[in-house]
N, C-alpha and C positions, 0 to 999 in steps of 0.2 A: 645742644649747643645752639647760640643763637648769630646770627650773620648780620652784619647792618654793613650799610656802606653809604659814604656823604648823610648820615643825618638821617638817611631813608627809614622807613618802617624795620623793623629788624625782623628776619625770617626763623623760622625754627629747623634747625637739620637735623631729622633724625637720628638715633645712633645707627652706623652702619653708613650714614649718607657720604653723598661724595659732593665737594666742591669743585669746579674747575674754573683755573683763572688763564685767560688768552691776552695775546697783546692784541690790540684790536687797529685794523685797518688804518685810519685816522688819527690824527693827532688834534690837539687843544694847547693853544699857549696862553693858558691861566693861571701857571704857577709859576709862581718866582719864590727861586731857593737863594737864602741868604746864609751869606759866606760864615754870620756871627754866629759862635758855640754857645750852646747853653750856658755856659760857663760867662761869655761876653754879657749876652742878655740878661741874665742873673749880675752882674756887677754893674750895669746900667740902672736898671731897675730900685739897686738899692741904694744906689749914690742919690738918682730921683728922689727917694722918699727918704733921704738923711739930711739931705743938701736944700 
């Protein structure tokens, strides 16, 4: 099994191996979650390239 995360190198885990994931101390405010469903952005998209 292979592990990547953000783009990074991707690592190989053993069979047998163990992953552990923690919330970590600190926070980042770099993401912004938008409200629109796949479903919105898929009917924006195709109006664009019909319209």
């Amino acid at each position: 099994m292979l592990l990547m995360c953000d783009g990074a190198e991707a690592v190989s885990i053993p069979p047998g191996g163990c992953v552990f994931i923690e919330k970590a101390d600190k926070t980042a405010d770099f993401i912004r979650i938008k409200s629109d469903t796949f479903a919105d952005v898929l009917r924006n998209k195709m109006a664009q390239r019909n319209g």
